[in-house]
N, C-alpha and C positions, 0 to 999 in steps of 0.2 A: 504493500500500500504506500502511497508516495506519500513521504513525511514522515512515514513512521522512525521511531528511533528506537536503537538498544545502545544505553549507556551515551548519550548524546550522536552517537553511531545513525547517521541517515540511509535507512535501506532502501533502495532504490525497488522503482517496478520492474517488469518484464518492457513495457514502454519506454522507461529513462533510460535502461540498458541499452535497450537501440538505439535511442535518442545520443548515447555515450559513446555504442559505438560509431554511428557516424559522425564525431566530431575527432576522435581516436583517428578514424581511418582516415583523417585530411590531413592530421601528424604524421601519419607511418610516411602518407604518399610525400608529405614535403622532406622528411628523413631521408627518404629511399631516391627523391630528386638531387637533394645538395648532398647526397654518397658518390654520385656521376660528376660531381665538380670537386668533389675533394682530391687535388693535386699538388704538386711541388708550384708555385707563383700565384695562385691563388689566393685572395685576403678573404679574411672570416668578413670583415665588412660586405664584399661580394657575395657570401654568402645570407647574411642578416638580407639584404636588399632581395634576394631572390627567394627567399624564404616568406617575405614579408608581402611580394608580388602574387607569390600564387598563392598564399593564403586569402589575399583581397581578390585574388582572382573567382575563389570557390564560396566567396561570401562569407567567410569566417571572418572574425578578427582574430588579431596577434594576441594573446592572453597574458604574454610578460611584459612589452611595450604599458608604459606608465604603472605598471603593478607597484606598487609602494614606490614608485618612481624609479624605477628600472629602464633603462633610456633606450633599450632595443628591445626587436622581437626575438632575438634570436640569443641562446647562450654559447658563447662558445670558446670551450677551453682547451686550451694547448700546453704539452707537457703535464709540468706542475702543478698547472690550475687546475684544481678539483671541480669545482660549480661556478655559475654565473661569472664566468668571463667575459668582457665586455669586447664584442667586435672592434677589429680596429684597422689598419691599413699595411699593417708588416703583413710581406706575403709568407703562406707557410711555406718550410723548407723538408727536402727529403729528410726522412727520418724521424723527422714529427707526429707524434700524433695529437688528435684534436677529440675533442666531449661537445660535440652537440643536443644540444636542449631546446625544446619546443612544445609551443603550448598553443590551442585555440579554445576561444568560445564560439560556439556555433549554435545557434537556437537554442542558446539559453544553456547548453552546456557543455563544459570544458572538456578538452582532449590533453594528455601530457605526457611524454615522450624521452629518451635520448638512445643515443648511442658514441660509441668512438670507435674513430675511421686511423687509419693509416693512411700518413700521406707517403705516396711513392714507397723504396723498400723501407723495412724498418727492422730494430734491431731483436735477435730471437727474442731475447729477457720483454721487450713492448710488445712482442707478439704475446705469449704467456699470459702477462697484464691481463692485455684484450680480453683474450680466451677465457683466463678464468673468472675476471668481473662477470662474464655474457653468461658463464654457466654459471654462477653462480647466481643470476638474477632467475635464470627458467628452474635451478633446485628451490629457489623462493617462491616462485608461480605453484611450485610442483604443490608447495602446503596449502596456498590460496584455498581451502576446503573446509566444508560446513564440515562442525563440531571439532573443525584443530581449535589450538590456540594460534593469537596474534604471532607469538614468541616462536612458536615453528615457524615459521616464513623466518625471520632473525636470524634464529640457531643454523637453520641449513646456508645459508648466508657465508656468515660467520665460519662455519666450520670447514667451507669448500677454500672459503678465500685463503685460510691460515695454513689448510692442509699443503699451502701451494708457498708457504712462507710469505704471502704478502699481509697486508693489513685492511681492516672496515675502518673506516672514517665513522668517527663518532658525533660528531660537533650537527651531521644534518641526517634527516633521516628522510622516510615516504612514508606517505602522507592519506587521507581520504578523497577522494573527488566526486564533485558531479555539479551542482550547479554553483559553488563556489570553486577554484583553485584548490584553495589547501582544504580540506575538512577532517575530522575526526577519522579513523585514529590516527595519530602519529608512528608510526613504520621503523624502528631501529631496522640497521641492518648488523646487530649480533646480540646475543642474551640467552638467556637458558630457556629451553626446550618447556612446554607445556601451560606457559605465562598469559597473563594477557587476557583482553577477552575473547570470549570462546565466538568462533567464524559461523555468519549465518549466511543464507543467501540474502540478495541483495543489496551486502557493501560491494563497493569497487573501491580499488586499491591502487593509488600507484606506488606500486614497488619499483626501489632505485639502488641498489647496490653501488656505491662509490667507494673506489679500492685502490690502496698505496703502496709503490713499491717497497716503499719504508717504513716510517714508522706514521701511523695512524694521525698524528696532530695536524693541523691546518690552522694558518692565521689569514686574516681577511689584510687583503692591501688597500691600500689611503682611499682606493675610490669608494670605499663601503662597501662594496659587492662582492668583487673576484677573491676567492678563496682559491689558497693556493697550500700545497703540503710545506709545513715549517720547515723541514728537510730541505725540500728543493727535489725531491722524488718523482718519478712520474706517477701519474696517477689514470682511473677509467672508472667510465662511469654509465652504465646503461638504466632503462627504465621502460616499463611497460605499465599501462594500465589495465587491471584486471578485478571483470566480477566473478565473485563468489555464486554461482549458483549449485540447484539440486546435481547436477550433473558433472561436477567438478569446476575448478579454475574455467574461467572463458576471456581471451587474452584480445582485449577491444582494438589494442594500437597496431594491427597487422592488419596489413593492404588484403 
């Protein structure tokens, strides 16, 4: 029933779900577009811009543009940067990799997304990263299920990234969605097993794995936004949105 809650938790209908996935599925598509520009001379600005076009193009708007005053539509982090990177006009360089983040409102409700790309070759140790942030985000889908707890999705997180000797960023977590951005619950990605509250059908979830080569801390730099690992480590970061229904996890943000 639309509105209903458990524990401030907004369970969505069978309606908002589709209503969720197609605002999802104009994320995946703008994802799955700036994957085909991500190269060696390319600037994330180039990319914020064409991200921001065919989102206006599909009648969504940009969801992070002006969000607490967040100055583009697009996130996007290279190396270092964990989250909310602010585009800017250095091109990227072979070797590089980059954390794109994207969000839409679309009739009323939000889609929220990422992924990290490689630009050109990259080194095995950033390949690893990659790989294991990305499995590490679908061993978290894998819980998305009525009667786990919250804290399964965390734990398996957690336990794949470490099992790989890298680190879960503690400072940001995923979150709830649907017709606000962030909503209940808040999403760690590590903690013990069986915690939390118990998964019904009708939350949607964006789960976000953000994972360090080093050691886990991040400080935010002068502009207020871009977080970066205190290390100076590489870092990845992927995200899906997903509802909980009777029938297992159902994963909104895929084309």
């Amino acid at each position: 029933m639309t509105g209903q809650k458990a524990d401030m938790i907004i369970l969505k209908s069978r309606q908002e779900i589709e209503q969720l996935r197609k605002s999802n599925a104009i994320v995946a598509e703008i994802l799955d577009l700036l994957a085909q520009y991500v190269k060696p001379g390319v600037t994330t600005l180039e990319l914020d811009r064409i991200s921001e076009e065919y989102c206006l193009k599909k009648k969504a708007k940009p969801a992070f543009k002006g969000y607490r005053g967040y100055p583009f539509s697009l996130c996007a982090s290279v190396n270092e940067q964990v989250v909310h990177g602010f585009p800017n006009r250095k091109p990227l360089r072979e070797g590089d990799i980059v954390s794109l983040d994207f969000g839409v409102l679309f009739q009323g409700y939000y889609g929220d997304a990422a992924i990290t790309l490689p630009v050109g070759e990259i080194s095995d140790e950033a390949q690893l990263l990659i790989k294991t942030t990305e499995e590490a985000l679908y061993l978290g889908v894998e819980k998305a299920c009525s009667d786990n707890r919250l804290s399964d999705i965390s734990c398996a997180i957690q336990t794949h990234v470490e099992s790989r000797t890298f680190s879960v960023v503690r400072q940001f977590v995923g979150h709830g969605i649907g017709q606000q951005l962030h909503e209940e619950p808040q999403i760690p990605n590590f903690g013990f097993p069986g915690r939390g509250v118990r998964l019904q059908p009708g939350m949607v979830l964006a789960i976000e794995p953000m994972v360090n080569k080093g050691g886990y801390e991040v400080e935010i730099l002068p502009d207020g936004w871009t977080a970066v690992t205190k290390d100076r480590s590489l870092s990845a970061h992927f995200e899906h949105t997903v509802a909980v229904t009777d029938d297992g996890p159902y994963i909104l943000s895929k084309i």
